[in-house]
PyMOL CGO cylinders between C-alpha atoms (Angstrom):
from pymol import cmd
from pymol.cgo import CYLINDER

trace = [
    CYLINDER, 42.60, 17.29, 1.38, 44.22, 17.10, 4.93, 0.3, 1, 1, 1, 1, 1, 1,
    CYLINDER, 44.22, 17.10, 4.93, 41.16, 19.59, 5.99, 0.3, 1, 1, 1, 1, 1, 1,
    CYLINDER, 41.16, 19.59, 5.99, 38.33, 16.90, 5.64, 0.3, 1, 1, 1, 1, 1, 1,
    CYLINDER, 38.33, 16.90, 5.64, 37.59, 14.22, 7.86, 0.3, 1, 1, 1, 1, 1, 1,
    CYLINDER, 37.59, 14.22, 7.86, 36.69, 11.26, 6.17, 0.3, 1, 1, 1, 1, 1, 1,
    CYLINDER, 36.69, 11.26, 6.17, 33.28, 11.66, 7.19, 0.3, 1, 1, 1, 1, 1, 1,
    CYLINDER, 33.28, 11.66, 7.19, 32.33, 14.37, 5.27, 0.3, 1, 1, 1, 1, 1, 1,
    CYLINDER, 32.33, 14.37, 5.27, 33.86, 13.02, 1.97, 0.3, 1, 1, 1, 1, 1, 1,
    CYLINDER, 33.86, 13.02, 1.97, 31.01, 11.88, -0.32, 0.3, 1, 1, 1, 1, 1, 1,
    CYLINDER, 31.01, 11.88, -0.32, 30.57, 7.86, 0.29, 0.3, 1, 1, 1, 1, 1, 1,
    CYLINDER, 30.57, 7.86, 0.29, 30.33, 5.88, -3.20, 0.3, 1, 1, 1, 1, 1, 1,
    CYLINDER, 30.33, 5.88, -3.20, 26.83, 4.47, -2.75, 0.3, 1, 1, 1, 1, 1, 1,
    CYLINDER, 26.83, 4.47, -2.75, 24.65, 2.55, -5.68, 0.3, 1, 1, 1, 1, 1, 1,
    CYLINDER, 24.65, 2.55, -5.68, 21.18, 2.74, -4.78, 0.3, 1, 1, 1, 1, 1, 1,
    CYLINDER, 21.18, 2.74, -4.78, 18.61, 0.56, -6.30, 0.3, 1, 1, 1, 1, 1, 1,
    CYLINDER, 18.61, 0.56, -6.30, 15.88, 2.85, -7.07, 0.3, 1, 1, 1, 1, 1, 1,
    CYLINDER, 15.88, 2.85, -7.07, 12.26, 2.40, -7.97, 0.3, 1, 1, 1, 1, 1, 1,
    CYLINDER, 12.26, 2.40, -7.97, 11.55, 2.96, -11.83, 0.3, 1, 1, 1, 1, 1, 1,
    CYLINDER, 11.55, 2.96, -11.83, 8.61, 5.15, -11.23, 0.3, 1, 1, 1, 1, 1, 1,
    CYLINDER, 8.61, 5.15, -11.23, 9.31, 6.99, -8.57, 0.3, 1, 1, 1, 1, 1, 1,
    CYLINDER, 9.31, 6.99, -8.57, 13.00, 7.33, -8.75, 0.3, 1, 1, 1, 1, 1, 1,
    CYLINDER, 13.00, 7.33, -8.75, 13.40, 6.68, -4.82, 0.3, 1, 1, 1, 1, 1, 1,
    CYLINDER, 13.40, 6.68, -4.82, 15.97, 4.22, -3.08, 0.3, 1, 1, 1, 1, 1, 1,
    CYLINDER, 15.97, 4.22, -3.08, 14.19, 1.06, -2.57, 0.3, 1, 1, 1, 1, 1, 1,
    CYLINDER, 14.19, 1.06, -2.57, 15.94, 1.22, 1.30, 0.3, 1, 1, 1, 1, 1, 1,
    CYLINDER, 15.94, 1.22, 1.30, 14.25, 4.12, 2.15, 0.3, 1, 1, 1, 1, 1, 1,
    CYLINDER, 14.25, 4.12, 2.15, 10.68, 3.20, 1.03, 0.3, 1, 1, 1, 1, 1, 1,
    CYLINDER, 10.68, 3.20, 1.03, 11.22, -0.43, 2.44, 0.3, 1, 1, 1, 1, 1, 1,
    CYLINDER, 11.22, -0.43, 2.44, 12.41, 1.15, 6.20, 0.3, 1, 1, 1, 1, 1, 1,
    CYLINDER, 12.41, 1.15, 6.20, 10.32, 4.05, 6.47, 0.3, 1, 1, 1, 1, 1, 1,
    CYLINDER, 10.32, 4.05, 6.47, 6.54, 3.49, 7.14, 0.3, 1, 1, 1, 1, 1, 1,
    CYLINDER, 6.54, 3.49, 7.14, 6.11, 7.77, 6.49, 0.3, 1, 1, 1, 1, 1, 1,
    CYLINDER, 6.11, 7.77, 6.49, 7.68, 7.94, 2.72, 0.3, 1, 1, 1, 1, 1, 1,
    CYLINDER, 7.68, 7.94, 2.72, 5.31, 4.88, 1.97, 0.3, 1, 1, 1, 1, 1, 1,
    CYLINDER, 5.31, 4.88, 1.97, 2.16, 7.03, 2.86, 0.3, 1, 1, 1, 1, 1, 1,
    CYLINDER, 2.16, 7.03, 2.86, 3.15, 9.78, 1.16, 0.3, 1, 1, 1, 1, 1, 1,
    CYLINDER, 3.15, 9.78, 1.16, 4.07, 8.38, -1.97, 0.3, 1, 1, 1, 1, 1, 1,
    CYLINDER, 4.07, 8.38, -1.97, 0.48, 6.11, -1.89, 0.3, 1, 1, 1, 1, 1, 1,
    CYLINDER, 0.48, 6.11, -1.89, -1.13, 9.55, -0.80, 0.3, 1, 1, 1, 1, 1, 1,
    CYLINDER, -1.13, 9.55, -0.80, 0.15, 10.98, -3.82, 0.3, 1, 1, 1, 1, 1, 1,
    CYLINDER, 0.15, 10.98, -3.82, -1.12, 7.77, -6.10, 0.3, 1, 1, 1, 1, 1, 1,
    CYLINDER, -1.12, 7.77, -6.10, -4.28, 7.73, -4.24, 0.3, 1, 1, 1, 1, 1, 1,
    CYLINDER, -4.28, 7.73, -4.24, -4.80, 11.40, -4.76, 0.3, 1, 1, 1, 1, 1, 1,
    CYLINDER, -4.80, 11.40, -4.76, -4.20, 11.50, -8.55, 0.3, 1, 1, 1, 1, 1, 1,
    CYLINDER, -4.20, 11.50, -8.55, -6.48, 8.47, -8.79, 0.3, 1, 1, 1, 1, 1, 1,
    CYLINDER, -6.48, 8.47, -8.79, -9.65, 10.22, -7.17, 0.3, 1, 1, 1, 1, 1, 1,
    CYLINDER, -9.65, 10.22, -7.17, -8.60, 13.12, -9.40, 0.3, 1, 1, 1, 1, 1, 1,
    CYLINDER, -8.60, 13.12, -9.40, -9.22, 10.98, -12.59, 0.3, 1, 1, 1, 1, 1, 1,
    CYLINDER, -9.22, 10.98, -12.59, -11.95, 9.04, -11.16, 0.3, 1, 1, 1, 1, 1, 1,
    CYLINDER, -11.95, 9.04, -11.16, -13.94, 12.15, -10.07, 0.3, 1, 1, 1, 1, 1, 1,
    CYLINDER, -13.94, 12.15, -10.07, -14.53, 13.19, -13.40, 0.3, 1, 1, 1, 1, 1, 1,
    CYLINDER, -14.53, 13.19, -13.40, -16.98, 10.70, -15.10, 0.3, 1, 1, 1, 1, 1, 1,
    CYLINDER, -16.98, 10.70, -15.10, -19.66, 9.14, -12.92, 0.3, 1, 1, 1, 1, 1, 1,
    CYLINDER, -19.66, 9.14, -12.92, -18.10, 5.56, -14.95, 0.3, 1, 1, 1, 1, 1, 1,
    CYLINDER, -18.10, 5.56, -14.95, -14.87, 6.09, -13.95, 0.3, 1, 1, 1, 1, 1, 1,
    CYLINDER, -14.87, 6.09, -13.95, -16.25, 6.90, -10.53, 0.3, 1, 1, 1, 1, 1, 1,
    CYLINDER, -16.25, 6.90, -10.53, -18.40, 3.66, -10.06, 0.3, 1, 1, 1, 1, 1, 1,
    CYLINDER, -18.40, 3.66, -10.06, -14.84, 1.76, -11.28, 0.3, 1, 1, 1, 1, 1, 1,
    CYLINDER, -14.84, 1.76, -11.28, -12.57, 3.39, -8.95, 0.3, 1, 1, 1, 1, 1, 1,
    CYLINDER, -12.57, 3.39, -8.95, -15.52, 2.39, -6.06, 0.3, 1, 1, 1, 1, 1, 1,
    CYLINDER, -15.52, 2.39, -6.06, -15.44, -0.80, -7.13, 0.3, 1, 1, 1, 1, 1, 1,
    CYLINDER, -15.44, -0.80, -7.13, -11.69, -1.56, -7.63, 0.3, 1, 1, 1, 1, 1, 1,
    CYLINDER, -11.69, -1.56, -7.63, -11.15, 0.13, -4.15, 0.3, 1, 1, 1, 1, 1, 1,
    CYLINDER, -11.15, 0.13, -4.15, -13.55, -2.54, -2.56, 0.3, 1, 1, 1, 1, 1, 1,
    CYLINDER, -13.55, -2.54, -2.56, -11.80, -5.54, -3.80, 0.3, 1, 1, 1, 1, 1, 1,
    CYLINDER, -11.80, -5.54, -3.80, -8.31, -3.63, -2.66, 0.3, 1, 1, 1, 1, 1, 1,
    CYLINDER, -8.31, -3.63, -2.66, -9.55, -3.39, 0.47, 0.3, 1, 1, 1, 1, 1, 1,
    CYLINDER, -9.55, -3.39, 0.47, -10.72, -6.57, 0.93, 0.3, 1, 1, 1, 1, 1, 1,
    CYLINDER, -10.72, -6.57, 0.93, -7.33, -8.29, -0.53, 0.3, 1, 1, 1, 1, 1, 1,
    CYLINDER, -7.33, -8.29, -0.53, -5.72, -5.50, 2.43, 0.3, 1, 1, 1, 1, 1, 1,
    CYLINDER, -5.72, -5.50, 2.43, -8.09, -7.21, 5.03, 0.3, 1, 1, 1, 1, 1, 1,
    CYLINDER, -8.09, -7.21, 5.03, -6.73, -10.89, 3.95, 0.3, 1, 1, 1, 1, 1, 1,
    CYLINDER, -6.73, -10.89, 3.95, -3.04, -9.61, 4.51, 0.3, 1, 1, 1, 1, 1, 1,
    CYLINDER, -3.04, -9.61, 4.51, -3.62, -8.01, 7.68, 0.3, 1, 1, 1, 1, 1, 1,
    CYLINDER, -3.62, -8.01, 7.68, -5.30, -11.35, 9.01, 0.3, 1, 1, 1, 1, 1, 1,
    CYLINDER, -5.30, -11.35, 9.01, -2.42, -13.39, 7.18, 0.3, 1, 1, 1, 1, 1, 1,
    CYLINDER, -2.42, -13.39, 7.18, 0.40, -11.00, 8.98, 0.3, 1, 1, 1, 1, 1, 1,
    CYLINDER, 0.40, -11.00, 8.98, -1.80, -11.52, 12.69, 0.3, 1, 1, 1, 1, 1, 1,
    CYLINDER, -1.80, -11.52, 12.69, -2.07, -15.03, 12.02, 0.3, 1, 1, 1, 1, 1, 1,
    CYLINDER, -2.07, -15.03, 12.02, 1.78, -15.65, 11.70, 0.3, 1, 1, 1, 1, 1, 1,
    CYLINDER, 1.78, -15.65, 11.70, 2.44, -13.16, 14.75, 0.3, 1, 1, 1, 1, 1, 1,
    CYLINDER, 2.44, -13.16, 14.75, 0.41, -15.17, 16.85, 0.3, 1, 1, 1, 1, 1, 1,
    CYLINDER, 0.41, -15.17, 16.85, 1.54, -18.65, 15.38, 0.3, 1, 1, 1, 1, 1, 1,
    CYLINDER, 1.54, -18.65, 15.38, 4.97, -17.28, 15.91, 0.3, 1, 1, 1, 1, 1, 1,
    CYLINDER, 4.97, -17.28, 15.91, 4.32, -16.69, 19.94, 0.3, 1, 1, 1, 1, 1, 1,
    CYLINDER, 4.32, -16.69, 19.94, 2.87, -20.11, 19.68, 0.3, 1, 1, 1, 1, 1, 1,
    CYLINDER, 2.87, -20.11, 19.68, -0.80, -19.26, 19.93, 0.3, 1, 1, 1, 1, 1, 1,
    CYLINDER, -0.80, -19.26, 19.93, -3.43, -21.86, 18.74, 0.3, 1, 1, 1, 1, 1, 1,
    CYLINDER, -3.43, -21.86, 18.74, -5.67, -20.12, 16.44, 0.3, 1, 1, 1, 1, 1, 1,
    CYLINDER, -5.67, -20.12, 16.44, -8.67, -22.05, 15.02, 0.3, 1, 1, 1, 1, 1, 1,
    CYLINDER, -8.67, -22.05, 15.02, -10.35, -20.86, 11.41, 0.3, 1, 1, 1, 1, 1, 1,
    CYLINDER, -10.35, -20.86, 11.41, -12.99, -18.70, 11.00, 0.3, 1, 1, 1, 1, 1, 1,
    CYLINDER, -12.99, -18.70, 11.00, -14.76, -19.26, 7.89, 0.3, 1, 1, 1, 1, 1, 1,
    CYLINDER, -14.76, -19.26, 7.89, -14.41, -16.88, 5.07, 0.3, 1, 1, 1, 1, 1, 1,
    CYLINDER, -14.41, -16.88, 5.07, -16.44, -13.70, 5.13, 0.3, 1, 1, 1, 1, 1, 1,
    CYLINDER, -16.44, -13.70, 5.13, -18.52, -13.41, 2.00, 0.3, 1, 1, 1, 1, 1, 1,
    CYLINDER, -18.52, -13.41, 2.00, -18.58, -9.57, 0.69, 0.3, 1, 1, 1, 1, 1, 1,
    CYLINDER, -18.58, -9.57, 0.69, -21.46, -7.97, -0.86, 0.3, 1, 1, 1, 1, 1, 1,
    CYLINDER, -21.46, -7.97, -0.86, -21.99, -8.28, -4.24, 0.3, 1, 1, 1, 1, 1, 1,
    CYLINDER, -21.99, -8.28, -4.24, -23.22, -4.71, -5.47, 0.3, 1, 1, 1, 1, 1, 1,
    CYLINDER, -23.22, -4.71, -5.47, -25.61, -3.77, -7.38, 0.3, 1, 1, 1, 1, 1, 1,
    CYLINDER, -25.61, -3.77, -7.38, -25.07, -4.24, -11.14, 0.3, 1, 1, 1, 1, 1, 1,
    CYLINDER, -25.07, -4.24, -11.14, -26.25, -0.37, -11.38, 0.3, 1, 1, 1, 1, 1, 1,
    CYLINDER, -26.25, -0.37, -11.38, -24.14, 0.61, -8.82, 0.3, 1, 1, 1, 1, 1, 1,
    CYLINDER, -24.14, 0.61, -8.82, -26.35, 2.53, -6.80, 0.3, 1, 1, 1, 1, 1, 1,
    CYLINDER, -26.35, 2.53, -6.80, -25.89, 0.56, -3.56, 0.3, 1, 1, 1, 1, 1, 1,
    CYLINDER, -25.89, 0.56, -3.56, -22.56, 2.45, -2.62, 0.3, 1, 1, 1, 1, 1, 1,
    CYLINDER, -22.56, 2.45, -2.62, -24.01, 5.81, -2.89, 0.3, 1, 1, 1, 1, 1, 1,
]
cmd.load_cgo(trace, "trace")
């Protein structure tokens, strides 16, 4: 016991993990990289599944859209409150109306 230095005894550390991917909230909160590759991993089982039935395809299309375009509205929210925080007047655009697709779903092709 005299050998060790403390730092190399094992620290008693309770980690709050995430249910479905069993990794330490911390480290998926800090580090921009384990994010991508755990939504790379998500993203890629999804097209994996959606590939398979021209339905599912047209849903995952769809669904993707209106992700994106809820992304978009954060990104503008997070730029909006950078620049309000530097104390930058910012007057508002008005809301950018998306496409509505085709009901067949041909117009994404």
């Amino acid at each position: 016991d005299k050998y060790y230095i403390q730092r190399w005894k094992p620290k008693d550390r309770k980690y709050v993990r995430d249910k479905q991917f069993n990794v330490p909230m911390e480290l998926t909160e800090a580090s921009r990289h384990l994010r991508y590759s755990q939504l790379s991993t998500i993203l890629n089982e999804m097209a994996s599944d959606g590939a398979r039935t021209n339905q599912k395809y047209l849903y995952v299309v769809n669904e993707s859209e209106r992700i994106f375009a809820g992304l978009d509205e954060m990104t503008k929210a997070d730029e909006l409150r950078e620049l309000q925080a530097r104390g930058v007047v910012v007057e508002k655009e008005p809301p950018i109306q998306m496409q509505v697709p085709h009901p067949d779903g041909y117009d994404n092709l």
